[in-house]
C-alpha positions in Angstrom: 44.9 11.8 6.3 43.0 8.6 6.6 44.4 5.1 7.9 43.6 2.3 5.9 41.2 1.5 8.6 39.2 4.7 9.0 39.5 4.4 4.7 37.3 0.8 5.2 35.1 1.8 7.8 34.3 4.5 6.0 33.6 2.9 2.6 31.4 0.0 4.3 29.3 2.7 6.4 28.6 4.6 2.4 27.7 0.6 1.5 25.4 0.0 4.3 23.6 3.2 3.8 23.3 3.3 0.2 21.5 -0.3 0.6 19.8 0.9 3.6 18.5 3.7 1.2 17.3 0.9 -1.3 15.5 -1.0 0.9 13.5 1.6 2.3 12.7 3.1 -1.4 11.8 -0.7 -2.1 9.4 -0.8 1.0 8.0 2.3 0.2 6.9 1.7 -3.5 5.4 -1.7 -2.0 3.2 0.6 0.4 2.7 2.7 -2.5 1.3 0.0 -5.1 -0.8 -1.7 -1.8 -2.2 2.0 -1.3 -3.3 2.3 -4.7 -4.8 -1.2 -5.2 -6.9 -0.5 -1.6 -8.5 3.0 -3.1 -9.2 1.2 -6.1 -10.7 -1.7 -4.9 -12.8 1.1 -2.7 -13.9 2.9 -5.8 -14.8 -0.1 -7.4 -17.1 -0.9 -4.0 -18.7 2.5 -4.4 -19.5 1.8 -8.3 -21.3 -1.6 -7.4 -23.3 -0.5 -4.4 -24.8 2.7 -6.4 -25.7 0.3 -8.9 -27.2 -2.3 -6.6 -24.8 -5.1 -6.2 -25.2 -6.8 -3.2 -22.9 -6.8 -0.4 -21.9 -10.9 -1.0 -21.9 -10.4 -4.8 -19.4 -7.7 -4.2 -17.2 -9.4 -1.4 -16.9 -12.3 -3.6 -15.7 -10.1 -6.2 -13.5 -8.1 -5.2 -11.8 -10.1 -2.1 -13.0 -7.5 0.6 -14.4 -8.4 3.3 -18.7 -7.6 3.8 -17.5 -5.9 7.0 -14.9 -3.6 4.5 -18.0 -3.1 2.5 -20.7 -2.2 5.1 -17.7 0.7 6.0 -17.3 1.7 2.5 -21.0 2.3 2.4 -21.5 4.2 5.7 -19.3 6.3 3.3 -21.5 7.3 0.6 -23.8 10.1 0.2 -27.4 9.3 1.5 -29.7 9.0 -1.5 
């Protein structure tokens, strides 16, 4: 049988992880959506350099930096 006290502690510790469970769900969909917005920014990069954007036309446009862009470059097949 459980005091009144063990009853609390145990309650608050079922609290504190359920919210602790929440948070890191929370942080992980944030990761998530910044994943997805990075590949797609990245396919975007590839679409406009195979169509011959140039790097500062693209950088402006997309908020990358030319350094991101040079990289996404190396990336794609040799023509």
């Amino acid at each position: 049988m459980q005091t009144n006290i063990e009853r609390i502690l145990d309650e608050a510790l079922h609290q504190k992880l359920q919210e602790g469970i929440a948070q890191g769900l929370e942080k992980g969909i944030e990761k998530g959506i910044e994943k997805g917005i990075a590949i797609g920014k990245e396919a975007v990069v590839k679409k406009l350099l195979l169509k011959g954007m140039d790097i500062p036309f693209i950088a402006d446009a997309t908020d990358l930096t030319e350094e991101d862009i040079e990289r996404i470059k190396q990336e794609l097949p040799k023509q």
